[in-house]
C-alpha positions in Angstrom: 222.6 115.3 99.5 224.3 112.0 99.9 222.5 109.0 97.7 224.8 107.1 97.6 223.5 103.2 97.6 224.4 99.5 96.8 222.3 97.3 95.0 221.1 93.9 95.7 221.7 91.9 92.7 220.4 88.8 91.1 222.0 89.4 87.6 218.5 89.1 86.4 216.2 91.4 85.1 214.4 92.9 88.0 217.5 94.2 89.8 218.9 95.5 86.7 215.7 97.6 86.0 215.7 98.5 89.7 219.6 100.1 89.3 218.4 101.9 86.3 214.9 103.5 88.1 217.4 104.3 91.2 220.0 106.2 88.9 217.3 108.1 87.5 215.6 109.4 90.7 218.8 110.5 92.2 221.0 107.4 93.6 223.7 106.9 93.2 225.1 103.0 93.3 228.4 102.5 94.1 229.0 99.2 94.1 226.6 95.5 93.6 225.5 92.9 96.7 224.8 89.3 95.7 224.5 86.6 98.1 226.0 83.5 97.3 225.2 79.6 98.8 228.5 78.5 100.9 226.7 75.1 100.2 227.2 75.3 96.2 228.9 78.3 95.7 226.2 79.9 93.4 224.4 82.7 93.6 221.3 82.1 96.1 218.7 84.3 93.8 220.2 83.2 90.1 221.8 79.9 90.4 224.8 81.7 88.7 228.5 81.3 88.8 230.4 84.5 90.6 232.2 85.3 87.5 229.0 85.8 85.7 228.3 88.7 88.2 231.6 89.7 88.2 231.7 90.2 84.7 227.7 92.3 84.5 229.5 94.6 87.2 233.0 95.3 85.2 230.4 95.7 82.2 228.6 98.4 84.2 232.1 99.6 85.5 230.9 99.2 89.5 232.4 97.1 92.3 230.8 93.9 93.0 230.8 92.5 96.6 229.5 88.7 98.0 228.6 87.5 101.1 228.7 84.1 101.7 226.4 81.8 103.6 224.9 78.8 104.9 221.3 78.3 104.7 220.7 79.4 108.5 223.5 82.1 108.4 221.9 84.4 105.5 220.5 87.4 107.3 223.3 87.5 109.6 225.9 87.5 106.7 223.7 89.9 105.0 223.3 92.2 107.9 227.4 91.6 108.2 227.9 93.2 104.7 225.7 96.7 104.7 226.9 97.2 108.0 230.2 97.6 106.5 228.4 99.6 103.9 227.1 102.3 105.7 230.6 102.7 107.3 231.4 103.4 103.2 229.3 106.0 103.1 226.0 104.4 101.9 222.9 104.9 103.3 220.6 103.3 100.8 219.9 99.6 99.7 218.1 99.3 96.2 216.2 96.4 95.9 214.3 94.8 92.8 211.0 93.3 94.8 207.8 94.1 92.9 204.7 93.1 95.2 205.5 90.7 97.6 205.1 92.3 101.3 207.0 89.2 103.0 210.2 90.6 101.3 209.8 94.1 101.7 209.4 93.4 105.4 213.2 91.6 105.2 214.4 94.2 103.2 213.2 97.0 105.6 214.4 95.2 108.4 217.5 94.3 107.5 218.2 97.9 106.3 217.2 99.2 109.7 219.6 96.6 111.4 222.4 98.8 109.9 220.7 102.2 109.8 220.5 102.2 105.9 217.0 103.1 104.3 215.8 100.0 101.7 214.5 101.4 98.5 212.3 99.8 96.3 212.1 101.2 92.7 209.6 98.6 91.2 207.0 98.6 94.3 203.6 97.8 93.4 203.9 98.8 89.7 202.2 96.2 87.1 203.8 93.7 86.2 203.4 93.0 82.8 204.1 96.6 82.7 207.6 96.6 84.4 209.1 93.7 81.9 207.5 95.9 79.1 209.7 98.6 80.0 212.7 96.5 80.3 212.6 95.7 77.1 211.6 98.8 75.6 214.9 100.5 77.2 216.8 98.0 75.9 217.6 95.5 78.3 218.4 92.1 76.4 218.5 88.7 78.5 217.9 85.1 78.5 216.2 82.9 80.9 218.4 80.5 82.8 216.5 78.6 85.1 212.6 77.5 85.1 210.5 76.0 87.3 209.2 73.2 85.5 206.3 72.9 87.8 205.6 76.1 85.9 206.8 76.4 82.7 208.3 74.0 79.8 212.0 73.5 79.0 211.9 74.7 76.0 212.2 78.2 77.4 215.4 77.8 78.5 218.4 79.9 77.0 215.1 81.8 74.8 215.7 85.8 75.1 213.5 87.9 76.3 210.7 89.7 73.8 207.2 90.8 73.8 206.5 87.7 71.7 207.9 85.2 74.2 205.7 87.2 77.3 202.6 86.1 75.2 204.0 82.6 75.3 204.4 82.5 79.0 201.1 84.2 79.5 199.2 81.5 77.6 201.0 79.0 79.6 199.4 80.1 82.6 202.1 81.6 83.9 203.0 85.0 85.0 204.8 87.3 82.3 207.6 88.6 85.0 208.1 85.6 86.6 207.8 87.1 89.9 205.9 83.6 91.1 209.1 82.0 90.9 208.4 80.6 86.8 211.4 81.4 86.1 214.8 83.3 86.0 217.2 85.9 83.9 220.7 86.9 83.4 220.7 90.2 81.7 223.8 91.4 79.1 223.6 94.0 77.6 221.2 97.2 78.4 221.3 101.0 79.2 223.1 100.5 82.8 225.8 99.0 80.5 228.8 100.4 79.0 229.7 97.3 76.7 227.7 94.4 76.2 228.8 91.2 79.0 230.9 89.1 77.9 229.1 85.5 78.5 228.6 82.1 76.8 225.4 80.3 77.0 225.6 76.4 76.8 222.0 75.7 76.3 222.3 72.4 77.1 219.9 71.6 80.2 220.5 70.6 83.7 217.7 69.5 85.7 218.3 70.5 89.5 216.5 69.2 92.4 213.1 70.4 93.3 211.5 70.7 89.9 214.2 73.3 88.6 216.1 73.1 85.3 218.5 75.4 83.9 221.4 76.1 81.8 224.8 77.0 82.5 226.3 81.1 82.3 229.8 81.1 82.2 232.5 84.6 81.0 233.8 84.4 78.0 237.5 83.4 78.2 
């Protein structure tokens, strides 16, 4: 049975953990999907540079593909890309969603534009749960961007551990971020074969709209 698949990435933790669920029910991805602002030129999800993701996907040894877009062109461009695809021979879209219906609905439809099935691999499991397991398989990342409407500064470029959930938990805040709090790059993990080669330059950049972050850049 063909299972083959792309994956829509963010470079952050949820999509990562969503590749590895999807390899181990069956799929098989063949190559990463990130959308990226024709405005900025970063990644719409992440904030990130293209050869951050470039350099997660030779990590992984996958292809990585973008589609670029303006604000009001997204689905179109989107639609555009897995169109092309299913003429590649994949008929299955992995996505990293956890709970939030309005995106599954996109997802769905958007899949069904180019007669591919969307597959959700985190659906409606707990949340504190989910970023348990990611680190319990080994996943390793940092947080790169917070909404400091949200959460502090000082959480910025800080990896990933059970201790540092308790800290966002106590902030009010939830532990997976899936409210928007905040966002991950992750580099290094089982979907890995070598650990991405990155540099973090923690120092911080506020963006507009009560978002900070710190820049990712490949190692040169």
């Amino acid at each position: 049975m063909n299972r083959n698949c792309f994956v829509s990435w963010s470079g952050g933790k949820d999509s990562c953990l969503a590749f590895y669920k999807a390899v181990r029910a069956g799929y098989s991805p063949k190559k990463l999907f990130t959308m990226f602002s024709k405005e900025n030129d970063i990644s719409t999800a992440h904030r990130l540079k293209e050869e951050v993701l470039r350099a997660q996907a030779l990590a992984i040894g996958i292809e990585h593909t973008v589609g670029r877009a303006l604000f009001n062109e997204y689905e179109e461009v989107f639609v555009h890309n897995i169109k092309q695809f299913k003429k590649e021979g994949l008929d299955y879209g992995i996505f990293g969603d956890i709970d939030i219906e309005e995106h599954k609905q996109w997802e769905e439809k958007v899949c069904k534009r180019a007669s591919i099935t969307a597959v959700l691999p985190l659906w409606q499991k707990n949340r504190r749960n989910l970023v348990q397991e990611f680190l319990n398989l080994g996943f390793k990342a940092k947080i790169i961007v917070v909404n400091t409407t949200m959460l502090d500064k000082r959480f910025l470029g800080q990896d990933l551990s059970f201790s540092l959930l308790d800290e966002i938990e106590k902030c009010g805040a939830d532990v997976c971020g899936e409210n928007g709090e905040y966002h991950t790059v992750v580099y290094d993990g089982p979907i890995f074969r070598q650990p991405v080669n990155l540099v973090f330059d923690n120092n911080i950049i506020p963006v507009e709209d009560n978002w900070a972050q710190i820049q990712v850049r490949q190692r040169s």
